[in-house]
N, C-alpha and C positions, 0 to 999 in steps of 0.2 A: 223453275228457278226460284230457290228461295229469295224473297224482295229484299228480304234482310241483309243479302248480300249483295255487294258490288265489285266482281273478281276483277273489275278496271283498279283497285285502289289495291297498291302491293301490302300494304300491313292488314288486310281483310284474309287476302289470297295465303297470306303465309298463317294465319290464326285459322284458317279454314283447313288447311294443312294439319297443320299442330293437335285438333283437334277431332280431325275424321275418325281415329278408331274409336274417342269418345261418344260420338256421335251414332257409331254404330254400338256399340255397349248398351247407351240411352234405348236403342230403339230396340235390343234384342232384350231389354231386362223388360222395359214395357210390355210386346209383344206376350211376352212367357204370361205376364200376369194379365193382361185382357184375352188369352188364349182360355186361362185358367178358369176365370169369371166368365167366359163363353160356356166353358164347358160345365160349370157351374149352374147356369140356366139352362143347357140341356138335358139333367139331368132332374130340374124342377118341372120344365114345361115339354111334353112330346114334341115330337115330329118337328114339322115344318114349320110349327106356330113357334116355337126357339128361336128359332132363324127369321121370323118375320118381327120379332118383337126383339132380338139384337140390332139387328141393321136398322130398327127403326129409331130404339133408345139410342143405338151410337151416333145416329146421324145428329140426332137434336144435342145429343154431349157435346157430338164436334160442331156443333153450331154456338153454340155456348161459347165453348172453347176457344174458338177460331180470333170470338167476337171481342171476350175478353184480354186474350195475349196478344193481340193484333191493336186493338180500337182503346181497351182500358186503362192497362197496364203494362210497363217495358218489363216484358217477361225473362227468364233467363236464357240464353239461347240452346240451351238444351231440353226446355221444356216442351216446344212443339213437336222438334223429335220422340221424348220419350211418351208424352200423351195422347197425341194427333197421332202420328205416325205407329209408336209402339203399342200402349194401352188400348185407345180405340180402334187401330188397325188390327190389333189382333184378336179384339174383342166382336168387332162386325167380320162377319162370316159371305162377302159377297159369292165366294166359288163356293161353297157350302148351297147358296143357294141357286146357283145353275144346277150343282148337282141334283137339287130337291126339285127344282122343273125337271128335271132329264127324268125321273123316278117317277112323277108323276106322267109324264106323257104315256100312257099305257092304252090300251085302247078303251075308248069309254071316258076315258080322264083326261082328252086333249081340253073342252074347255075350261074343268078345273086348274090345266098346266098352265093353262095362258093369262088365268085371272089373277090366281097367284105371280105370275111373272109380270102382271103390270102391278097388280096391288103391291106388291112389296118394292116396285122402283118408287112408283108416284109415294108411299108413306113414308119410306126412307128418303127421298128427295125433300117431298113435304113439310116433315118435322124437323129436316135440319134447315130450312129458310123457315116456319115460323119459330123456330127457335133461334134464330140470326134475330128478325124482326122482335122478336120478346126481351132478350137480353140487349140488344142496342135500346129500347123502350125504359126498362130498369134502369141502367147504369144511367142514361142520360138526366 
């Protein structure tokens, strides 16, 4: 549930109405272009390491992100859709990488599959709470 919202207040509930195909607009024009910038860095960096190094820039972006439209500034209400949700959802690749565990589980390569399947939760977790804690630190 968006906090932003309180669907008990009828002038929210009908504005939330009014604006849902925008809302999805927002998130499919974002999407295209963090899908693009995804594919953009797999095309710079091989393999698996693309996928570990988007999930992990995205995570600290939407940490950033989160920190500032949330804590800093009254943002637009279609900006967390289009950047949170569209841009950086479509820019971090998390089934991309279950796929790239599944690929690796080969025989020989289970504990390669599994170091990568923690490394990339705990860096992509990681760098978006020190990145919450740095931009709360900045701005204040």
């Amino acid at each position: 549930m968006d906090p932003d919202v309180d669907l008990h207040v009828p002038a929210q509930r009908q504005e939330l109405a009014r604006t849902h195909g925008g809302v999805l607009a927002v998130i499919a024009l974002g999407g295209g272009l963090g899908g693009l910038a995804r594919y953009g860095v797999g095309l710079l960096v091989p393999g698996v390491w693309a996928t570990l190094a988007v999930n992990v820039v995205g995570g600290a972006l939407l940490g950033v992100l989160m920190v500032l439209i949330t804590e800093k500034w009254r943002a637009h209400p279609l900006a967390r859709p289009f950047l949170g949700v569209g841009v950086l959802g479509g820019f971090t690749t998390f089934s991309t990488y279950t796929n790239d565990f599944r690929h690796l589980l080969v025989p020989g390569g289970v504990p390669d599959a599994f170091a990568y399947l923690v490394l990339t939760l705990v860096a992509a977790v990681g760098a978006t709470a020190l990145a919450v804690a740095l931009t709360r630190r900045a701005v204040a």
